[in-house]
N, CA, C and O atoms as a Tinker XYZ file with bonds, in Angstrom:
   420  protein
     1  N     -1.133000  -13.628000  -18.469000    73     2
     2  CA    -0.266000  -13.000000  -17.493000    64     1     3
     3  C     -0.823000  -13.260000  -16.092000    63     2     4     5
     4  O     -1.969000  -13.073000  -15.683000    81     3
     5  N      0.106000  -13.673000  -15.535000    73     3     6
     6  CA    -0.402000  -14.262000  -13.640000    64     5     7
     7  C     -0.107000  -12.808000  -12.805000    63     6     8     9
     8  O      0.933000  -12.151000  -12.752000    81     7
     9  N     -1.219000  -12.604000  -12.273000    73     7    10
    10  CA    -0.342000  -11.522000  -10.978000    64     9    11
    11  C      1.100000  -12.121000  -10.466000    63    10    12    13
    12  O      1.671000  -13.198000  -10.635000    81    11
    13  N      1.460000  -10.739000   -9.659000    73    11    14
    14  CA     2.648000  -11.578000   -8.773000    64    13    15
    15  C      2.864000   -9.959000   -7.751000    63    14    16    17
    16  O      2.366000   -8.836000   -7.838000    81    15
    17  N      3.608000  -10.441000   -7.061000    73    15    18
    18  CA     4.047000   -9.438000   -6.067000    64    17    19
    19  C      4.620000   -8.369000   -6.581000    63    18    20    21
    20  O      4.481000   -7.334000   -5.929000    81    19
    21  N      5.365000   -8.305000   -7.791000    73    19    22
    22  CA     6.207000   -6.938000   -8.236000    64    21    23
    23  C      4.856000   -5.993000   -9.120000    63    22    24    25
    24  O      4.838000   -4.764000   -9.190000    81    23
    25  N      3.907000   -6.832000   -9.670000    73    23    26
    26  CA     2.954000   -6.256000  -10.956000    64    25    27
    27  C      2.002000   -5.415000   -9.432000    63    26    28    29
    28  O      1.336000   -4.401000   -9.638000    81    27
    29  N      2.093000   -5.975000   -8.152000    73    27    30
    30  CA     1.028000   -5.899000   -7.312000    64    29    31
    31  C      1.513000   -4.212000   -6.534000    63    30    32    33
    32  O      0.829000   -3.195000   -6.421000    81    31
    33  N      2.860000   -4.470000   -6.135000    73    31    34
    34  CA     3.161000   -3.227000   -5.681000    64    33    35
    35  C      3.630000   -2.144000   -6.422000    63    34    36    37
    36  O      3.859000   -1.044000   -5.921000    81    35
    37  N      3.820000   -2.491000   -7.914000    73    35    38
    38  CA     4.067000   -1.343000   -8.954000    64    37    39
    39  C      2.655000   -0.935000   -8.749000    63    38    40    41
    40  O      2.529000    0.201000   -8.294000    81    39
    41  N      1.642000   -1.550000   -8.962000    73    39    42
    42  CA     0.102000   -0.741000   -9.228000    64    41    43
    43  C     -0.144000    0.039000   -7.900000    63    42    44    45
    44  O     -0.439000    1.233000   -7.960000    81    43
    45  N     -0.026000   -0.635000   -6.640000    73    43    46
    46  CA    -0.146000    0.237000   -5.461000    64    45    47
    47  C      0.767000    1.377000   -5.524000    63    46    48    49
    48  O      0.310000    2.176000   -4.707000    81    47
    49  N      2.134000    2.032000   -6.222000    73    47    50
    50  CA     2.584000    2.980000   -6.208000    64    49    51
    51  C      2.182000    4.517000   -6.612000    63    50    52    53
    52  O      2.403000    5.611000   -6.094000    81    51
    53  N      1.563000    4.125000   -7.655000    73    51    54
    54  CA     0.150000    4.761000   -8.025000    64    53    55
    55  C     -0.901000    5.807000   -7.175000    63    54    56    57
    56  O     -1.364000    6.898000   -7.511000    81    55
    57  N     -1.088000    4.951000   -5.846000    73    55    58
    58  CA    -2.193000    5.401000   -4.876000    64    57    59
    59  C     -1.629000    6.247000   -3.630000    63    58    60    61
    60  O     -0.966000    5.927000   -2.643000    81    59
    61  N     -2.092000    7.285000   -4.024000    73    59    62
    62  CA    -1.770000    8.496000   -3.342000    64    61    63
    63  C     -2.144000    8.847000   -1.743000    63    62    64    65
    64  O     -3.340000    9.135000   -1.710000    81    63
    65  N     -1.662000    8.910000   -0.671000    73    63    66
    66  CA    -2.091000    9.392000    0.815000    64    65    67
    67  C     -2.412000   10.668000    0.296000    63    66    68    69
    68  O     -1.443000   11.047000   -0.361000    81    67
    69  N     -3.537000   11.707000    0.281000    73    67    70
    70  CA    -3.761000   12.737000   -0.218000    64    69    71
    71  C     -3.063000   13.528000    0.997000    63    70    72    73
    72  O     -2.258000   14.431000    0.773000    81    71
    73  N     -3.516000   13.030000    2.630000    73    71    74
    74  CA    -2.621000   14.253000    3.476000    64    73    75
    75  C     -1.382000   13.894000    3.761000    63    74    76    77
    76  O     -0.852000   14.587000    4.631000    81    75
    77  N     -0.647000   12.908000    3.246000    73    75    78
    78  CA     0.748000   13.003000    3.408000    64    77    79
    79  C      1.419000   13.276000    1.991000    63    78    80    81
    80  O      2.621000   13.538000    2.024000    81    79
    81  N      0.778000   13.245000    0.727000    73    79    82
    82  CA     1.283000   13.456000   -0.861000    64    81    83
    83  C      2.467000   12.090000   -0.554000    63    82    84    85
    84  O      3.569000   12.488000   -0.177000    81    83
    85  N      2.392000   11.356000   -0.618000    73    83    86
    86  CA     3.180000    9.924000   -0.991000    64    85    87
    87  C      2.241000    9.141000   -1.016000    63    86    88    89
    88  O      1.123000    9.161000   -0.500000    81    87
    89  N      3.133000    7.950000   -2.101000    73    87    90
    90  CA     2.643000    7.095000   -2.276000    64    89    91
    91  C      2.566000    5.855000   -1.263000    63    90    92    93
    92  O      3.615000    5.426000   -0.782000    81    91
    93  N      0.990000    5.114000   -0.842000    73    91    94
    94  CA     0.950000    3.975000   -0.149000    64    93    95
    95  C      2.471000    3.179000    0.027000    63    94    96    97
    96  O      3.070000    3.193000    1.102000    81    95
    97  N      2.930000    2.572000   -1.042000    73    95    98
    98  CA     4.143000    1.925000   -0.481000    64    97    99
    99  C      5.074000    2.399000   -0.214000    63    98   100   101
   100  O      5.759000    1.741000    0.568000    81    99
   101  N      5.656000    3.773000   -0.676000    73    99   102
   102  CA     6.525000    4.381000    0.082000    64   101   103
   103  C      6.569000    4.902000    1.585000    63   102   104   105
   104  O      7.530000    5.286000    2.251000    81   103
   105  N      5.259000    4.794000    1.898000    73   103   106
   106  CA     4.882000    5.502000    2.695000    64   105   107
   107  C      4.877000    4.420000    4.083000    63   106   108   109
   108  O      5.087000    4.805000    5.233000    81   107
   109  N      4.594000    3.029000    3.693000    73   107   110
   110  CA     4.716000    1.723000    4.061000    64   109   111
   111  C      3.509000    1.245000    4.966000    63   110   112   113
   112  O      3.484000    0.769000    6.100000    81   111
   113  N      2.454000    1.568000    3.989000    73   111   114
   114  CA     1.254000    1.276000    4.381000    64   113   115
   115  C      0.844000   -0.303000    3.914000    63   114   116   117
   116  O      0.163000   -1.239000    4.333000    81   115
   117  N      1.398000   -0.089000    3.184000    73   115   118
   118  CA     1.576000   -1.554000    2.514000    64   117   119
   119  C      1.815000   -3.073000    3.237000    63   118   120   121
   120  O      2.537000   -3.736000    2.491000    81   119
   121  N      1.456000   -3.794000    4.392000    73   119   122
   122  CA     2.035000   -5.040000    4.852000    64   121   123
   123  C      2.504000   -6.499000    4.204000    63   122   124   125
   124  O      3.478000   -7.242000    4.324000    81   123
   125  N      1.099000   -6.488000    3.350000    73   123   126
   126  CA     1.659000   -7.760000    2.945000    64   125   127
   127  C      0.694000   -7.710000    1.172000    63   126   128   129
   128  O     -0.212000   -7.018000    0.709000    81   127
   129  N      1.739000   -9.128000    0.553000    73   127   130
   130  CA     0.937000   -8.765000   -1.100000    64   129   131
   131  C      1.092000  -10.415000   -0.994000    63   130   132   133
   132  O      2.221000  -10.843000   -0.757000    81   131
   133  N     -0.209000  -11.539000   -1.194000    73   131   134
   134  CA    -0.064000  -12.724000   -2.250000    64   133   135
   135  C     -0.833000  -12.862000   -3.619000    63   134   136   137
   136  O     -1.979000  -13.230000   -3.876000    81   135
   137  N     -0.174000  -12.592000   -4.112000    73   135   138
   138  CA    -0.186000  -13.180000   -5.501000    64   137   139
   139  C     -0.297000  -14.507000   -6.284000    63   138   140   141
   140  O      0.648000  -15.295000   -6.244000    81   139
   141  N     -1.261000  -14.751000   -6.899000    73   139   142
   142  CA    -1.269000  -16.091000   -7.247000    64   141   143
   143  C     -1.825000  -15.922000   -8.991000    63   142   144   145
   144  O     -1.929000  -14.826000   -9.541000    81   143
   145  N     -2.081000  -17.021000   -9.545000    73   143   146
   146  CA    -3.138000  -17.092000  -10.478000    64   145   147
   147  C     -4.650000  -17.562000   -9.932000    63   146   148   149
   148  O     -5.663000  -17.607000  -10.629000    81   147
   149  N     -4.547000  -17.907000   -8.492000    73   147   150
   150  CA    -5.983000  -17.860000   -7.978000    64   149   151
   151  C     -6.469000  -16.147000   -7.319000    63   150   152   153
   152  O     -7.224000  -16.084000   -6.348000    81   151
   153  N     -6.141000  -15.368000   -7.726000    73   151   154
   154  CA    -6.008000  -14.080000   -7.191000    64   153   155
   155  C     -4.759000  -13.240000   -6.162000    63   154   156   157
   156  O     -3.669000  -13.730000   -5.866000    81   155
   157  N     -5.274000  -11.859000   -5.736000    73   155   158
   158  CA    -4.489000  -11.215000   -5.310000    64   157   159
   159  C     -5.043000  -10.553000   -3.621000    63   158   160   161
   160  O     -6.262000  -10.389000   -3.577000    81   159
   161  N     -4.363000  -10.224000   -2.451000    73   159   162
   162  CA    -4.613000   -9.946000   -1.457000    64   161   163
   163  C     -3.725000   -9.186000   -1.232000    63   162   164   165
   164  O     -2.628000   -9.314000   -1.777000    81   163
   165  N     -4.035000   -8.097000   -0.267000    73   163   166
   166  CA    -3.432000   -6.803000    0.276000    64   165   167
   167  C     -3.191000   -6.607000    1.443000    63   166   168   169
   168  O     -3.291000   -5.386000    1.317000    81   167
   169  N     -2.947000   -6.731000    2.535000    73   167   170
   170  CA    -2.842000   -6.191000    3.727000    64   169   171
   171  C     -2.196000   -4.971000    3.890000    63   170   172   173
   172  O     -0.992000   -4.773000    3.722000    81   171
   173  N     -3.411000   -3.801000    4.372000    73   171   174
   174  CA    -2.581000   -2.627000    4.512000    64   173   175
   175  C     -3.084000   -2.238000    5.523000    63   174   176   177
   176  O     -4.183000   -2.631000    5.913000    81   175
   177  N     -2.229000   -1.237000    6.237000    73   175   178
   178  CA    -3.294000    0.014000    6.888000    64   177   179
   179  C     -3.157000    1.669000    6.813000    63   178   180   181
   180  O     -3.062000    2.241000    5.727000    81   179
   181  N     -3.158000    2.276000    7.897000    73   179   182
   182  CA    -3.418000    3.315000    7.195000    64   181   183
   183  C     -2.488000    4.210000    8.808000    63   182   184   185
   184  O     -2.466000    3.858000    9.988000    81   183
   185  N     -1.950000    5.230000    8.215000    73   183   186
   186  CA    -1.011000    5.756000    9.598000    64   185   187
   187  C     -1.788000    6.088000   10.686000    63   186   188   189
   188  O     -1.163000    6.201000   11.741000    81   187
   189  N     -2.938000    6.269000   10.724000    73   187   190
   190  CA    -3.949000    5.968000   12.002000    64   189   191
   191  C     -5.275000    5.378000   11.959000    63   190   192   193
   192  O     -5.908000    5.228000   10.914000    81   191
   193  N     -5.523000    5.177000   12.658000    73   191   194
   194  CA    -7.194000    4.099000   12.829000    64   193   195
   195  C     -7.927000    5.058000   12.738000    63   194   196   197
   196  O     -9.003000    4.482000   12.585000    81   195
   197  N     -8.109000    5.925000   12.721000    73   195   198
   198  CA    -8.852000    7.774000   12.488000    64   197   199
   199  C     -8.660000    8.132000   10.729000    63   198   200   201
   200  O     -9.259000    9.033000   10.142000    81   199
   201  N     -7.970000    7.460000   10.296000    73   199   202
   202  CA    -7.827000    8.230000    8.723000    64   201   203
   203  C     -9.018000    8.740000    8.534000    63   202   204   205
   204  O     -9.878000    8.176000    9.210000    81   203
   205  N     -9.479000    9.788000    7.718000    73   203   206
   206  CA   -10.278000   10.358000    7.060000    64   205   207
   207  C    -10.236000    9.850000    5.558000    63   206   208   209
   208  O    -11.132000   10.000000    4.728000    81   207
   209  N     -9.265000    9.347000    5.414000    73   207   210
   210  CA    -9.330000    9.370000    3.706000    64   209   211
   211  C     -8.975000    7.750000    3.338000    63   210   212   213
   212  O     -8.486000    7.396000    2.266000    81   211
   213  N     -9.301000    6.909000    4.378000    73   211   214
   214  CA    -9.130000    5.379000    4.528000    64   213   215
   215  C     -9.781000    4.639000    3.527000    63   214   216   217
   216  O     -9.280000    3.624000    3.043000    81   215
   217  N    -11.419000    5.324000    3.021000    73   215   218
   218  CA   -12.357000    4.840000    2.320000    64   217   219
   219  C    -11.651000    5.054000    1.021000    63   218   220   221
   220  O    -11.324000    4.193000    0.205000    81   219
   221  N    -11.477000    6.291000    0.970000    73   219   222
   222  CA   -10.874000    6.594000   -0.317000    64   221   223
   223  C     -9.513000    5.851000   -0.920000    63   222   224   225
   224  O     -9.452000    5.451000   -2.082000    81   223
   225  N     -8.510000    5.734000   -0.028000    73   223   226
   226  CA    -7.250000    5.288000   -0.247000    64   225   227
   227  C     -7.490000    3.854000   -0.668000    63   226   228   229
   228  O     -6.816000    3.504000   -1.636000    81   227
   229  N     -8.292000    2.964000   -0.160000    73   227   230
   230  CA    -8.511000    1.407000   -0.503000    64   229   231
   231  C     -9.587000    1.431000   -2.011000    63   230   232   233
   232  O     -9.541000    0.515000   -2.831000    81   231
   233  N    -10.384000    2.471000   -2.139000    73   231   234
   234  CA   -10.964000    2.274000   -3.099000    64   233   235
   235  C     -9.839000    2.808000   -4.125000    63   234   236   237
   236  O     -9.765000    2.081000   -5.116000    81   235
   237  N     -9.163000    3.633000   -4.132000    73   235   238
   238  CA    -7.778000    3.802000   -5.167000    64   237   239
   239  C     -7.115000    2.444000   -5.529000    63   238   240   241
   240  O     -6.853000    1.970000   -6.634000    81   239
   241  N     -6.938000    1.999000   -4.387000    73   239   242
   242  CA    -6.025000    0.745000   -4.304000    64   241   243
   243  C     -6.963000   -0.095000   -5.217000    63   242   244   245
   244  O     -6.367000   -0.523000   -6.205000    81   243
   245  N     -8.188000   -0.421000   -5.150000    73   243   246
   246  CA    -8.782000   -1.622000   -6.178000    64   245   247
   247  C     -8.965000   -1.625000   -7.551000    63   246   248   249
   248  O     -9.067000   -2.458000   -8.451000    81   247
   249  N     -8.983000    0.415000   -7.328000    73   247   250
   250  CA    -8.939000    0.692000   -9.095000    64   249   251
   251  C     -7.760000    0.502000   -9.117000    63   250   252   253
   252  O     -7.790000   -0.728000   -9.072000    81   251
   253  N     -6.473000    0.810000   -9.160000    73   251   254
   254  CA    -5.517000    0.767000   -9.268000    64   253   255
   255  C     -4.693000   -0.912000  -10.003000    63   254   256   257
   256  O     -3.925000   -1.076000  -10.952000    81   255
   257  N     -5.365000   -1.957000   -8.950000    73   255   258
   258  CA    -5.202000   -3.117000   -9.081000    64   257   259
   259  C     -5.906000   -3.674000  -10.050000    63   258   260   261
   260  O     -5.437000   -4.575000  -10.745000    81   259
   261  N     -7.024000   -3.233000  -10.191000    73   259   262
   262  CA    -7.816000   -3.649000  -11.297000    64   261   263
   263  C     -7.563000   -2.883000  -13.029000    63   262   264   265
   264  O     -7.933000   -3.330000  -14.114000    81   263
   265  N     -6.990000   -1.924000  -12.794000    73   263   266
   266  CA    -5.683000   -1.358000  -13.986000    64   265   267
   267  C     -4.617000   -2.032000  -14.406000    63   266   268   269
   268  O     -4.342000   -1.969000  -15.604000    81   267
   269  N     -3.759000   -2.852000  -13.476000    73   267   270
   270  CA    -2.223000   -3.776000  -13.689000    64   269   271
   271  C     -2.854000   -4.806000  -13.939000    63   270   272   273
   272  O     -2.515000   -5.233000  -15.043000    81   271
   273  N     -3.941000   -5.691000  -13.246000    73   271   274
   274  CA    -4.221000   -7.224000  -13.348000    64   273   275
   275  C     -4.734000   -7.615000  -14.753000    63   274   276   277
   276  O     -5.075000   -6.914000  -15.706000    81   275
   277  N     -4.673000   -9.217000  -14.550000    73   275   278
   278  CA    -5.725000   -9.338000  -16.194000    64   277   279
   279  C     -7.067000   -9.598000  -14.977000    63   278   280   281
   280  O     -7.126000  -10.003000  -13.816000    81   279
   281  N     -8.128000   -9.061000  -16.105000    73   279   282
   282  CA    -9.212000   -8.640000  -16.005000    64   281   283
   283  C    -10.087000  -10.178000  -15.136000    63   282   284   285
   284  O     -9.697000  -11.330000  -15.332000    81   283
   285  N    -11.019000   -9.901000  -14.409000    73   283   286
   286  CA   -11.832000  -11.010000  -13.714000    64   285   287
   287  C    -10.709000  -11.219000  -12.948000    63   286   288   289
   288  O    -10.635000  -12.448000  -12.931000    81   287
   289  N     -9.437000  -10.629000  -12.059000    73   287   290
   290  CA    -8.608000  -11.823000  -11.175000    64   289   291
   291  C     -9.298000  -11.100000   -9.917000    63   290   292   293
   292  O     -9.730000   -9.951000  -10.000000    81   291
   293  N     -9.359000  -11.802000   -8.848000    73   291   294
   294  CA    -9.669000  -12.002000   -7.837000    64   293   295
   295  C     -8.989000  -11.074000   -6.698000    63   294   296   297
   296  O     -8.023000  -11.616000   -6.160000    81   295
   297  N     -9.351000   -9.612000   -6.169000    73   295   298
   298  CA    -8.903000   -8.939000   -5.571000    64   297   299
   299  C     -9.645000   -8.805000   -4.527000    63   298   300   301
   300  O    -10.874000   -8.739000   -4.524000    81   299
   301  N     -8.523000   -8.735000   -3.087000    73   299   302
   302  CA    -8.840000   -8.393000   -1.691000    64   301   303
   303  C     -8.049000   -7.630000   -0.669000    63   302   304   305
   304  O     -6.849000   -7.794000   -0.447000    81   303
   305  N     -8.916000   -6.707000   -0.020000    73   303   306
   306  CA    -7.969000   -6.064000    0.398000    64   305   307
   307  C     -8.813000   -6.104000    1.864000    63   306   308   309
   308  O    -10.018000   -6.208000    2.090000    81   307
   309  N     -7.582000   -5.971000    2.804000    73   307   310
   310  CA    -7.689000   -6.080000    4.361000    64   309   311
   311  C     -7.010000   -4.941000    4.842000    63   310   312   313
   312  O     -5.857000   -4.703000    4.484000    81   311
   313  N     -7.729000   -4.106000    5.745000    73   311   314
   314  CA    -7.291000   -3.086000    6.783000    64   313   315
   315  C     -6.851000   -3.995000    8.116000    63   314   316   317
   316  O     -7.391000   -4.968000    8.641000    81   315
   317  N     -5.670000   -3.274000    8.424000    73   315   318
   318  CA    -5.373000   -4.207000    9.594000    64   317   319
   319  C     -4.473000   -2.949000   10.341000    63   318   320   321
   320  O     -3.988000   -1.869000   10.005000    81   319
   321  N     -4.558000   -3.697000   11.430000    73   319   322
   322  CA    -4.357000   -2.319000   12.440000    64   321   323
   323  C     -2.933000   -2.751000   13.557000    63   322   324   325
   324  O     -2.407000   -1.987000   14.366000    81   323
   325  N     -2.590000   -4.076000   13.302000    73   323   326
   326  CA    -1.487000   -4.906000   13.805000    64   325   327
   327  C     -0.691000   -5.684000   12.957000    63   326   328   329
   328  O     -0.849000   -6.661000   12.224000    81   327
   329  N      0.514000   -4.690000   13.403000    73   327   330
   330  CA     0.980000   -4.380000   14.237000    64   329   331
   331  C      0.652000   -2.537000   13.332000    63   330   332   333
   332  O      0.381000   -2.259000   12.164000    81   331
   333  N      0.851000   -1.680000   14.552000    73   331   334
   334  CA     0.153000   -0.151000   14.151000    64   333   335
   335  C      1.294000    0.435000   13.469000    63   334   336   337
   336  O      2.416000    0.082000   13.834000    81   335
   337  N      1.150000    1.387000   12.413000    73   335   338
   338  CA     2.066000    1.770000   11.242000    64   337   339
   339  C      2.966000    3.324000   12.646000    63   338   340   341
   340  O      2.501000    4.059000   13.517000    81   339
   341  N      4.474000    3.052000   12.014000    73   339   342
   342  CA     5.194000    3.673000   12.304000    64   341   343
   343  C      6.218000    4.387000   11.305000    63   342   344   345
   344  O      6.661000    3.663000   10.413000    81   343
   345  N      6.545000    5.394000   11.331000    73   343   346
   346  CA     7.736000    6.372000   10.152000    64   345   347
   347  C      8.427000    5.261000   10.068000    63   346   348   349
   348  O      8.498000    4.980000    8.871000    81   347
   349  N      9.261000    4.071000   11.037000    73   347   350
   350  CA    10.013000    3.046000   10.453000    64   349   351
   351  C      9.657000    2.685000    9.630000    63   350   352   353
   352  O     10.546000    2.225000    8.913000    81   351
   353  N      8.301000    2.582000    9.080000    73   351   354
   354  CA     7.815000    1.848000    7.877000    64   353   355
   355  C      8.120000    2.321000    6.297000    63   354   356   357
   356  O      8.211000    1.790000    5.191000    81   355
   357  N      8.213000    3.575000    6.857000    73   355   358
   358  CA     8.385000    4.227000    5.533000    64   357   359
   359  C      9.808000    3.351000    4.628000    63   358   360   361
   360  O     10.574000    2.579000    5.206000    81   359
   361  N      9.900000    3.715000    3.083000    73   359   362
   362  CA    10.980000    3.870000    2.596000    64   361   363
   363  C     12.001000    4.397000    2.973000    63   362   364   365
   364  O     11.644000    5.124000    3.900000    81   363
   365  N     13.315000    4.515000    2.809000    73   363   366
   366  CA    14.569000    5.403000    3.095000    64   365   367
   367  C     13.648000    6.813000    1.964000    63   366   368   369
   368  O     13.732000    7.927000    2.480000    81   367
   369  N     13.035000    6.785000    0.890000    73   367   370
   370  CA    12.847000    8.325000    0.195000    64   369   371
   371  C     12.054000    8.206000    0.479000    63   370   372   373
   372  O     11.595000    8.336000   -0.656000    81   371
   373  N     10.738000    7.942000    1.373000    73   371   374
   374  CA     9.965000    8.506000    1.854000    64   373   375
   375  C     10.717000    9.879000    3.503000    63   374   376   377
   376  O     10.619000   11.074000    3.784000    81   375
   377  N     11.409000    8.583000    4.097000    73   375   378
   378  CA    11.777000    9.305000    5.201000    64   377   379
   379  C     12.525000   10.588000    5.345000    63   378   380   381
   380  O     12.295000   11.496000    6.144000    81   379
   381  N     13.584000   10.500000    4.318000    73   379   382
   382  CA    14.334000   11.601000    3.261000    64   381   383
   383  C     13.351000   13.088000    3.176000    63   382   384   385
   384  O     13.457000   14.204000    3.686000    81   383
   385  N     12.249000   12.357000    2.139000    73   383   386
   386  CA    11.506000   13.852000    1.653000    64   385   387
   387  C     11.050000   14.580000    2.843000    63   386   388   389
   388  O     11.018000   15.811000    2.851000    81   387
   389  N     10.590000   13.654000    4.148000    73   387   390
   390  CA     9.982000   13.971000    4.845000    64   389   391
   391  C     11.145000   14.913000    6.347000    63   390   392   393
   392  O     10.957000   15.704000    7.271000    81   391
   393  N     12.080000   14.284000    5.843000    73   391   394
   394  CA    13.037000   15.006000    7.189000    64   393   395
   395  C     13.201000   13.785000    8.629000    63   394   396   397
   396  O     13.823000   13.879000    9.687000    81   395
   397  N     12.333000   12.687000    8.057000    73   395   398
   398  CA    12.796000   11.636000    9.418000    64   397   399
   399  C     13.462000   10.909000    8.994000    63   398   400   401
   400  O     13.000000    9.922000    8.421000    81   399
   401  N     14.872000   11.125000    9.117000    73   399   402
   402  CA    16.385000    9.660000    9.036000    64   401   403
   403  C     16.431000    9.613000   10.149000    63   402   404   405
   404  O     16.773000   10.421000   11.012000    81   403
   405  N     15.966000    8.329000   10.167000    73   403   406
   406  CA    16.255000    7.285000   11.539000    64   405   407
   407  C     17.196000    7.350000   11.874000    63   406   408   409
   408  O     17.927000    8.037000   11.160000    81   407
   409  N     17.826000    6.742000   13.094000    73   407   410
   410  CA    19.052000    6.498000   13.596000    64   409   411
   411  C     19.397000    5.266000   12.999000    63   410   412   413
   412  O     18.620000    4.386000   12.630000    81   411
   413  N     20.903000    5.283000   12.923000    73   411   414
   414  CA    21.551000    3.704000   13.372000    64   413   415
   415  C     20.825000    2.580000   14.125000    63   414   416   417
   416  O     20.049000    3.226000   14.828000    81   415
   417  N     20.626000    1.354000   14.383000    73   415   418
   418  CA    20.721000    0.469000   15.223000    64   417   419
   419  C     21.792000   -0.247000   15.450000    63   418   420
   420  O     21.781000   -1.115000   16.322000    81   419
């Protein structure tokens, strides 16, 4: 079984923001996923450069990944701070649970 982008963000759904109670990709911490059979990479960040629970949330994320993958694949994960996370990011049911529906554009 090869990673891929859907096996990558089902496992990140998993990983919990403890002070917001959602999950990383709903939450749209999530930037970017490649997937290969030469391994897997993450780009995420975190709703501020201050998180408290940043250490924790990425170490979720590797157990997490290392739960869905086949075993020995090649995992990396990058904090990145650009472009800086905004409620746009969220899901439509993240924004929902939370009470922020965007406007129209």
């Amino acid at each position: 079984m090869e990673a891929n982008e859907d096996t990558v963000r089902d496992a990140l759904r998993v990983v919990m923001d403890p002070e917001a109670g959602m999950n990383i990709v709903d939450l749209g911490l999530v930037y970017g996923i490649e997937a290969s059979a030469a391994g897997v990479k993450v780009e995420m960040t975190m709703t501020s450069a201050a998180c408290p629970m940043a250490d924790m949330i990425v170490d979720n994320s590797y157990a997490a990944l290392e739960g869905a993958l086949p075993r020995d694949t090649p995992i990396k994960i990058d904090l990145v701070w650009d472009p800086p996370w905004t409620p746009e990011r969220m899901s439509g049911l993240a924004r929902e649970q939370f009470g922020w529906l965007m406007p129209p554009r």
